[in-house]
Each structure stands twice: as structure tokens, then as C-alpha cells.
Rosetta silent file (secondary structure, phi, psi, omega in degrees, C-alpha in Angstrom):
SEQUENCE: XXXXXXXXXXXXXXXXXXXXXXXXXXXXXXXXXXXXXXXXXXXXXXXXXXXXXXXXXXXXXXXXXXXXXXXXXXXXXXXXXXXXXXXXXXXXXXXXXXXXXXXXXXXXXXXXXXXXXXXXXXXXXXXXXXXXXXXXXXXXXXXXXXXXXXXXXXXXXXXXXXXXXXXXXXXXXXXXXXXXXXXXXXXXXXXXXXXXXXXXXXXXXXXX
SCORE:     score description
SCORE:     0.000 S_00000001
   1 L     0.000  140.218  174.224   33.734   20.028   34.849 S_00000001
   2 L   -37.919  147.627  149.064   31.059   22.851   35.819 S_00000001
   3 L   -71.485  142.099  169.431   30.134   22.948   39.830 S_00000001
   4 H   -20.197  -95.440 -173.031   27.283   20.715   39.401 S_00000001
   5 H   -41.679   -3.785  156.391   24.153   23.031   39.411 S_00000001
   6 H  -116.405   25.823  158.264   25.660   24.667   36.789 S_00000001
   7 L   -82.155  156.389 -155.248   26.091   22.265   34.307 S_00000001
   8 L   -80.255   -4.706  168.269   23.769   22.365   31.517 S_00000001
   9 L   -82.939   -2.867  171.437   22.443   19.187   32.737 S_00000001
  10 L  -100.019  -13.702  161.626   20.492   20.930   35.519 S_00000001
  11 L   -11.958  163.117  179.175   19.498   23.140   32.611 S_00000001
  12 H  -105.502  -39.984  -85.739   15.744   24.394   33.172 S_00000001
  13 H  -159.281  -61.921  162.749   15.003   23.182   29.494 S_00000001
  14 H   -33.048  -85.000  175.571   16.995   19.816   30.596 S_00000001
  15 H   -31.012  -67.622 -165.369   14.533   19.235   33.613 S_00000001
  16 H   -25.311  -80.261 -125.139   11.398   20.526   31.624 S_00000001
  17 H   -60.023  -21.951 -159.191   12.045   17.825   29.114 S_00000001
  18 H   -71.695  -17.828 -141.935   13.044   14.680   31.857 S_00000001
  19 H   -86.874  -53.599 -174.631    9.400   15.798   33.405 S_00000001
  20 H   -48.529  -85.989 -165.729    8.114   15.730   29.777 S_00000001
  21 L   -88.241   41.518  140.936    9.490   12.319   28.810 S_00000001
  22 L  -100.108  -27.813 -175.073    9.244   10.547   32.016 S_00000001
  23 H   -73.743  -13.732 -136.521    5.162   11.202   31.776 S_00000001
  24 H  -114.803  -31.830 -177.521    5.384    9.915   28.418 S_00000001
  25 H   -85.161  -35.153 -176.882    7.490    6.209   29.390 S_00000001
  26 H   -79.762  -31.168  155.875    4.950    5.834   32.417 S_00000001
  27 H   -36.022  -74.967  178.075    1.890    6.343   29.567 S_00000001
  28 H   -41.343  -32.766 -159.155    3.512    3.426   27.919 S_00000001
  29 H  -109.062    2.452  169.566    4.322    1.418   30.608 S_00000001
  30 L  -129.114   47.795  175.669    0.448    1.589   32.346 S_00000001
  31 L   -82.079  -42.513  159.305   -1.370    1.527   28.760 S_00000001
  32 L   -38.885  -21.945 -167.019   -2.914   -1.826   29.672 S_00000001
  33 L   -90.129  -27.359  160.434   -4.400   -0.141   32.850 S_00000001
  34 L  -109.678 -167.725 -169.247   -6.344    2.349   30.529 S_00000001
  35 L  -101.049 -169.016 -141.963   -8.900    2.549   27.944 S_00000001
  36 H   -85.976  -44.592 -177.158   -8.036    2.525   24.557 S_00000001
  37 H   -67.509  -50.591  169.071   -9.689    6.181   23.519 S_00000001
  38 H   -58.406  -26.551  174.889   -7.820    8.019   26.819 S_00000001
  39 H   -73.682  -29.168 -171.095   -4.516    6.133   25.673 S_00000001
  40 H   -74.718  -46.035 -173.103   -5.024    8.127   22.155 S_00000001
  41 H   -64.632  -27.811  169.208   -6.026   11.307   23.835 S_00000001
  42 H   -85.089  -44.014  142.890   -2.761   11.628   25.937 S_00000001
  43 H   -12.237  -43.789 -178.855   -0.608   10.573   23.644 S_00000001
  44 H   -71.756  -22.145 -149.026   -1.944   13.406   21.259 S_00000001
  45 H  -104.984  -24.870 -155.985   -1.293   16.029   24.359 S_00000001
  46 H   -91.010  -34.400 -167.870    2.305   14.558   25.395 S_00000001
  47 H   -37.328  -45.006  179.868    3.478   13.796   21.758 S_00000001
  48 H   -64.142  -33.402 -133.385    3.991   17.811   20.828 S_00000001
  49 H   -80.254  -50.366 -144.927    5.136   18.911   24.093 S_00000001
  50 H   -73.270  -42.465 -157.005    7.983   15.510   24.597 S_00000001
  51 H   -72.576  -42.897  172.461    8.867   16.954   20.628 S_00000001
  52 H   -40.554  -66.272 -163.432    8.631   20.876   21.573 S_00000001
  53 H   -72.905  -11.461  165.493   11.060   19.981   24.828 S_00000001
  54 H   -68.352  -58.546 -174.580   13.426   18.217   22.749 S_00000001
  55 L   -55.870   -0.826 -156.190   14.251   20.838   20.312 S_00000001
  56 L  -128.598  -14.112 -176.060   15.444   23.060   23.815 S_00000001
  57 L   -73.035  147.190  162.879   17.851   20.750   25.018 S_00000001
  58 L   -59.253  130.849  164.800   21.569   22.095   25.400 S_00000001
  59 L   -81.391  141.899 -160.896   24.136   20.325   23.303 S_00000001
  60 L  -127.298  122.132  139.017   27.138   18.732   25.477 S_00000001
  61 L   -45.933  118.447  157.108   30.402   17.239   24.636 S_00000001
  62 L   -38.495  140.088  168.670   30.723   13.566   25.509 S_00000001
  63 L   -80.590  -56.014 -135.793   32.729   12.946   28.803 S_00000001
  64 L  -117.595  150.849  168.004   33.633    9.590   28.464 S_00000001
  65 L   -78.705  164.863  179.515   35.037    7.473   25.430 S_00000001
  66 L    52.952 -175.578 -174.496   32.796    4.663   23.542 S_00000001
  67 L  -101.043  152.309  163.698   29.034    4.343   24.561 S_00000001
  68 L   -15.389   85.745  165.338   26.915    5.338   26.819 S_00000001
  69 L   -18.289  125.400  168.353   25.046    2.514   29.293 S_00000001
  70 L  -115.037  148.753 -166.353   22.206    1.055   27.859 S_00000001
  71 L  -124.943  -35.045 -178.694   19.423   -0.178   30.213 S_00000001
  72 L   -85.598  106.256 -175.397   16.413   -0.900   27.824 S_00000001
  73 L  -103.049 -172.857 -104.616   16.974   -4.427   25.989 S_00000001
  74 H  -104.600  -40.898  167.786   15.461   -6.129   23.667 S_00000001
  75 H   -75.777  -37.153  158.257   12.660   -7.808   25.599 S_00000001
  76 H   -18.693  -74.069  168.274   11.951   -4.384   27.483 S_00000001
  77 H   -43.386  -50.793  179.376   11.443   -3.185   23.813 S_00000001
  78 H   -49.689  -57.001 -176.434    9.310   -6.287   22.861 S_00000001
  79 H   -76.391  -19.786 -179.452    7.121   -5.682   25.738 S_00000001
  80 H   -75.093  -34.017 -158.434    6.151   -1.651   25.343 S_00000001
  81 H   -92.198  -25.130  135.907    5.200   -2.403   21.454 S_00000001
  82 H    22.947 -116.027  163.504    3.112   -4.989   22.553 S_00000001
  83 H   -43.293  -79.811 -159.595    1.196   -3.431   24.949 S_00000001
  84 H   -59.574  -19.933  170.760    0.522   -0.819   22.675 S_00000001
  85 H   -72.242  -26.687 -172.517   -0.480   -2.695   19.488 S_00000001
  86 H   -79.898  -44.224 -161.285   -3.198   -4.673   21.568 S_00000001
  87 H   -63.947  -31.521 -163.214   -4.521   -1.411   22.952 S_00000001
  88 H   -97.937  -12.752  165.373   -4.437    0.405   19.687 S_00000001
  89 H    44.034 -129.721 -160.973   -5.451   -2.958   17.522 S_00000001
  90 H   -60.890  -25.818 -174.142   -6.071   -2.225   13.843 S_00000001
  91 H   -89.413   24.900  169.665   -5.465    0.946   14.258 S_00000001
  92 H   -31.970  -60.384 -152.470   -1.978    0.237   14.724 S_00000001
  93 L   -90.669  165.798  163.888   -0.934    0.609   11.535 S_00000001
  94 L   153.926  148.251 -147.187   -0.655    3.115    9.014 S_00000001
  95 E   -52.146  141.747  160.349    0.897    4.774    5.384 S_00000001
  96 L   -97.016  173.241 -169.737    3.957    6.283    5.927 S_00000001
  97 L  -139.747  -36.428 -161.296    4.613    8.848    3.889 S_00000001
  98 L   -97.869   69.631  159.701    7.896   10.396    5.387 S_00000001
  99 L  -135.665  138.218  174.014   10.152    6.806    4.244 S_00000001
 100 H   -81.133   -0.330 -177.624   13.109    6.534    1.829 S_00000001
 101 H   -82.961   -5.838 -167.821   11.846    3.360    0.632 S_00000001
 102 H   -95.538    1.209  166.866    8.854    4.682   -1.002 S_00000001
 103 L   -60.413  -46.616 -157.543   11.304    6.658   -3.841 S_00000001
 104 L  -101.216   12.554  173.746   11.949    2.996   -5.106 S_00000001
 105 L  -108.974  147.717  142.376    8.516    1.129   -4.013 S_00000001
 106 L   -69.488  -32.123 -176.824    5.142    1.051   -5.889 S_00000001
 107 L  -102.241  129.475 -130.607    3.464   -0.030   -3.000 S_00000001
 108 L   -65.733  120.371 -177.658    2.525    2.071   -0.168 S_00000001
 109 L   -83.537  147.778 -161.802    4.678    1.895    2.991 S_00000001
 110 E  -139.196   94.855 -167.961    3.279    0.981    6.329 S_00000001
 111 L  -113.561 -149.427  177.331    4.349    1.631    9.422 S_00000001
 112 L  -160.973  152.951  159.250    2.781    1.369   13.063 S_00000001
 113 H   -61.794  -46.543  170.213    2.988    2.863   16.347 S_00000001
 114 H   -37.052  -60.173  173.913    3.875    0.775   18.418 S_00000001
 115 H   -43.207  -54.962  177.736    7.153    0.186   16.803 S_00000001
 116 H   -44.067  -66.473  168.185    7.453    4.101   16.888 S_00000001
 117 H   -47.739  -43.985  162.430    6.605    3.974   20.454 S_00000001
 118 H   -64.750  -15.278 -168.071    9.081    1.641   21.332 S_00000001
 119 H   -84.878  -60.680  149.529   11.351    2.851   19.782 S_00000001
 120 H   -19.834  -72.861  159.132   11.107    6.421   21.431 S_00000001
 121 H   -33.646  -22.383 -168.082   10.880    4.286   24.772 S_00000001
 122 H   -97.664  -41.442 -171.168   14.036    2.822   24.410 S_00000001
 123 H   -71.119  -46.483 -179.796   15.846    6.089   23.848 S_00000001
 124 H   -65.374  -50.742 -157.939   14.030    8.307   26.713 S_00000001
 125 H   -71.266  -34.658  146.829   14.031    5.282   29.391 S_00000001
 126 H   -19.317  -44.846 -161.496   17.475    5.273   28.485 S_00000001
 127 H  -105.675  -31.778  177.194   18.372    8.690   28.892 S_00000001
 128 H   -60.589  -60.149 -148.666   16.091    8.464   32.267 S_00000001
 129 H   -76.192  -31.335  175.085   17.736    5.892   34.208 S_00000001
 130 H   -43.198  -38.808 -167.375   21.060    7.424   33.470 S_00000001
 131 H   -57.709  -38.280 -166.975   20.098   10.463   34.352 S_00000001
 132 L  -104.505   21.691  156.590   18.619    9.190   38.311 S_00000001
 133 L   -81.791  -10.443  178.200   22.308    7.649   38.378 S_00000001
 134 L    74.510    1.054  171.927   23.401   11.185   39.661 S_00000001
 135 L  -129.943  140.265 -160.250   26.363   11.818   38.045 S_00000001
 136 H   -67.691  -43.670 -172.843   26.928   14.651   36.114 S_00000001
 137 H   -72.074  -26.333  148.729   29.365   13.231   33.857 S_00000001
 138 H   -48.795  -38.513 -174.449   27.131   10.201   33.225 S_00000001
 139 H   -76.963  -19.241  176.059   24.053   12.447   32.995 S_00000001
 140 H   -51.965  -65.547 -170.604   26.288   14.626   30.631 S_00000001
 141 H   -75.255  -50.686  165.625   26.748   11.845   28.300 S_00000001
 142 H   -73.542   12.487  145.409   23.036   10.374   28.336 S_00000001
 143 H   -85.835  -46.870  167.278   22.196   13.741   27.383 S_00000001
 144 H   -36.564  -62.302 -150.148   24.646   13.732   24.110 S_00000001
 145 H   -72.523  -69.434  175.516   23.402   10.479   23.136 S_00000001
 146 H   -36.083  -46.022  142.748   20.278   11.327   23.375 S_00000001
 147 H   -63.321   -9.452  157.404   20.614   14.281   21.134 S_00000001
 148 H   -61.887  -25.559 -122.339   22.663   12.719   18.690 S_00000001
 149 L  -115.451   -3.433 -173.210   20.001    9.959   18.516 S_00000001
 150 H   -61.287    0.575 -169.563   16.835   13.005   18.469 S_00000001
 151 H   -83.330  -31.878 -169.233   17.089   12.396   14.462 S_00000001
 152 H   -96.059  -45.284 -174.972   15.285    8.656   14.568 S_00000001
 153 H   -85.502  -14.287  153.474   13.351    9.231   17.622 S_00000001
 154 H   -55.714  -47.877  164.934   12.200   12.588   17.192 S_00000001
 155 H   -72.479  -10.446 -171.398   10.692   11.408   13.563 S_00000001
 156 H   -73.683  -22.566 -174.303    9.171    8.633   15.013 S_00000001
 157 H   -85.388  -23.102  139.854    7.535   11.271   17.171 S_00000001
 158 H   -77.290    1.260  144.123    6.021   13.437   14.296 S_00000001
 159 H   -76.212  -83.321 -135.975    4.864   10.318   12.631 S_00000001
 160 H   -63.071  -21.440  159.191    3.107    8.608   15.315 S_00000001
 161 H   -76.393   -2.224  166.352    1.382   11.878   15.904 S_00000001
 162 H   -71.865  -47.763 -173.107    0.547   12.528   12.510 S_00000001
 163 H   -88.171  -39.005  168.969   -1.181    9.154   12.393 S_00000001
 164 H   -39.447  -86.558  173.109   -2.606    9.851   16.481 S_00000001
 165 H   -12.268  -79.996 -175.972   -4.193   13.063   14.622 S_00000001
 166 H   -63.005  -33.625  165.484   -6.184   11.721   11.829 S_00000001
 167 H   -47.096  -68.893 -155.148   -8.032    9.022   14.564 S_00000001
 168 H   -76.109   -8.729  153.450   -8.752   11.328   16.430 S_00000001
 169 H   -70.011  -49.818 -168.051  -10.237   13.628   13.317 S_00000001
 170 L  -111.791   76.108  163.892  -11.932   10.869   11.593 S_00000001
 171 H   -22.256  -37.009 -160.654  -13.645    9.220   15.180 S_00000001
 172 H   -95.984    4.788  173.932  -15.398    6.563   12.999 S_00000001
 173 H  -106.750   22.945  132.490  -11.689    4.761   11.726 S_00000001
 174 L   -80.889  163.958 -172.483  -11.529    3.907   15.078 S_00000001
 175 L   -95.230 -174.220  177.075  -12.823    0.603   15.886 S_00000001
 176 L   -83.027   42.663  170.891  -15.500   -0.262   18.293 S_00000001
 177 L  -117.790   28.459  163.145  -12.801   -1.797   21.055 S_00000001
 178 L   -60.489    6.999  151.225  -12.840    1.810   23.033 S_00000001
 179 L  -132.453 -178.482 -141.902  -13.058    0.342   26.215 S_00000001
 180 L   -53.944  150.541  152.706  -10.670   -1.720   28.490 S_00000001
 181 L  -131.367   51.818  163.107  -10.295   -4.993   27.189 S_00000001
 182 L   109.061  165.427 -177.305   -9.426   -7.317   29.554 S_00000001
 183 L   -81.707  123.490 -145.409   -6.179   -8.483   30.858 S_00000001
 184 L   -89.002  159.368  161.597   -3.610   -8.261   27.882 S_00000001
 185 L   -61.410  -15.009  177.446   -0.819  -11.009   26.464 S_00000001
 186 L   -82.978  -31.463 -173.871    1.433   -8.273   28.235 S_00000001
 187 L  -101.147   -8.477  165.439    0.737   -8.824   31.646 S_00000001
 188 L   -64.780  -32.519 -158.607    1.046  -12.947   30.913 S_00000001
 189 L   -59.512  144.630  164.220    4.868  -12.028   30.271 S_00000001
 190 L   -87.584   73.785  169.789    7.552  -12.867   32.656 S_00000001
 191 H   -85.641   33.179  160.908    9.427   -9.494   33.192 S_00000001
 192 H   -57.778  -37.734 -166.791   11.044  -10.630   36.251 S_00000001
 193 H  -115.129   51.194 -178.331   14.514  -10.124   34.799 S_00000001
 194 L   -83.053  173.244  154.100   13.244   -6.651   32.974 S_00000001
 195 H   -99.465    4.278  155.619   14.364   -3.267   33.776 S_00000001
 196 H   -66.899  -52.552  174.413   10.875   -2.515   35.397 S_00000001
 197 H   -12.767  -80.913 -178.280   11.969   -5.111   37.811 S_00000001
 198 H   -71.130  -46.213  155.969   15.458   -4.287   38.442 S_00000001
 199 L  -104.206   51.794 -165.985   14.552   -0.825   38.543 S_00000001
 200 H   -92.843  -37.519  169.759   11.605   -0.349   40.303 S_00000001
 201 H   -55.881   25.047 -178.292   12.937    0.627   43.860 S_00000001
 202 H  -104.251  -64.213 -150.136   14.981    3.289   41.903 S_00000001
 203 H   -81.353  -10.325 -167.590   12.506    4.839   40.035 S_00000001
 204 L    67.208  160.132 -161.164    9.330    4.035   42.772 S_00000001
 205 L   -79.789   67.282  178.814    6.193    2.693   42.469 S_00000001
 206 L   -79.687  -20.638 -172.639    4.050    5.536   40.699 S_00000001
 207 L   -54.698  149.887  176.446    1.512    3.236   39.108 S_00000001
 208 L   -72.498    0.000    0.000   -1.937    3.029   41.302 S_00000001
């Protein structure tokens, strides 16, 4: 193994992107806290950049055999796509275009953000907490994964901005819910035994 600072996980192109995709999991994870038109507009600004900073990471050999700790589960997931369907509400949804199912469908496939967003979320906040575990050969290997895994979450990230685009092009397909609305079905949840929970004296309290 490399002395530390010069393993490619100290990369400048590494760092960029945890900077990148750490802005982009706390967007998600305080979307209830903003309004619904400012959630579209950052999204739109982080969406190229988290895609741009992808494409730059170094490619790594795995250290270790089998996989990689996983941290985000299944309610974790549950709770980001959520959030984000009540904030974004009808305008959730929308034709995919980019699907293999639509060689062999007549009818028009339909997919939503949220899902995309969670799904993205599971894979960065993944690759994050490993990452503030501090070991190279762990951070080595939640780098790998993550770039093997840039094929699903990386399209979900030139969909959901694809669909982010045309709102914010066509103003008037958004609906008339552009400001806050109220305390969400998300903040009713019991996330005590979450991985905000469990790791919020890791990652600290950035939220206001």
C-alpha cells in the first residue's frame, strides 16, 4: 500500500468529488427545511457538477475480498424518496426515455425522482461514511465500489436532471405548491435506529 497521502484516495479529483457529493446527500437530507422552487434550483446546479466529478475519479483495485460495508438500508432509502416526492409532488414523475423496457412496451415509461434520488443517496452516503472511517484500504475499496456502481447511479443522475431541466424551462408545469408546505410525513418517521442517528456525532450537526 501507497504512504497514505499518496494514495489515489487523497486524489485532488477524489476530494473535489467527496465535497461535491456530500453537498448533494445534505440537499436531500434538509429538503423538508426548504422551499420547493430552491430545492429544484440546487439540484439543477449540483446535479452536473456531482456527474462532471464523477467521471475524474481514479480507478483502484479492491483491497479486500467480498463487499464493501454498507451503511444506507432500506428504511434510510425509504425516507430520502419520501421527502423528496412530497416536496416535488406531481412533478415527481416523468417519461423516461433512456429505459430498456420501452423496446418491448407500447406505453410510455415513467419514472420519478425521487427514486433516482435515492437511489444516488444510497450509493454516495455509502461511499461517504466509509470514506470518514479513515482507512485507506477501506476508503480504497468504497471508492471501487463506487465506480463500479457509477453505471446505475450516474444515469439516474442524467435523468433526474434531464427531467430537473424541462421544470425549470417550462415554469408553468410546475404546480402552484412553491412554497414550504408545512411539516412533512417525513419528519413524523421514527429514524431513531437510522444512519442519521447512529451517525450524526460522526458526521456533525451541519443542518441550522
Amino acid at each position: 500500500m501507497e504512504d497514505n497521502f499518496e494514495h489515489q484516495v487523497y486524489d485532488k479529483n477524489t476530494i473535489e468529488f467527496v465535497t461535491v457529493a456530500n453537498e448533494f446527500c445534505l440537499l436531500l437530507e434538509s429538503s423538508a427545511k426548504i422551499s420547493k422552487l430552491d430545492f429544484i434550483d440546487r439540484s439543477q446546479k449540483l446535479l452536473p457538477l456531482l456527474y462532471l466529478k464523477a467521471s475524474l475519479l481514479p480507478k483502484v483495485e479492491n483491497e479486500f475480498e467480498g463487499e464493501i460495508e454498507k451503511f444506507v438500508g432500506e428504511g434510510d432509502w425509504e425516507y430520502i424518496r419520501t421527502a423528496i416526492i412530497e416536496k416535488m409532488g406531481a412533478n415527481d414523475e416523468y417519461l423516461e426515455v433512456f429505459d430498456d423496457g420501452m423496446r418491448d412496451s407500447d406505453e410510455p415509461i415513467v419514472a420519478s425522482i425521487s427514486e433516482n434520488f435515492a437511489d444516488i443517496y444510497q450509493d454516495l452516503k455509502d461511499f461517504l461514511t466509509s470514506y470518514r472511517i479513515a482507512s485507506v484500504e477501506i476508503m480504497n475499496d468504497a471508492l471501487w465500489d463506487l465506480n463500479n456502481n457509477f453505471h446505475h447511479w450516474g444515469q439516474a443522475t442524467v435523468n433526474s436532471l434531464r427531467a430537473i431541466h424541462y421544470l425549470l424551462a417550462h415554469p408553468e408545469k410546475l404546480e402552484d405548491d412553491l412554497n414550504d408546505q408545512g411539516p412533512s410525513s417525513t419528519d413524523r418517521l421514527d429514524m431513531s435506529q437510522s444512519i442519521f442517528s447512529q451517525r450524526q456525532q460522526q458526521w456533525g450537526d451541519k443542518e441550522d
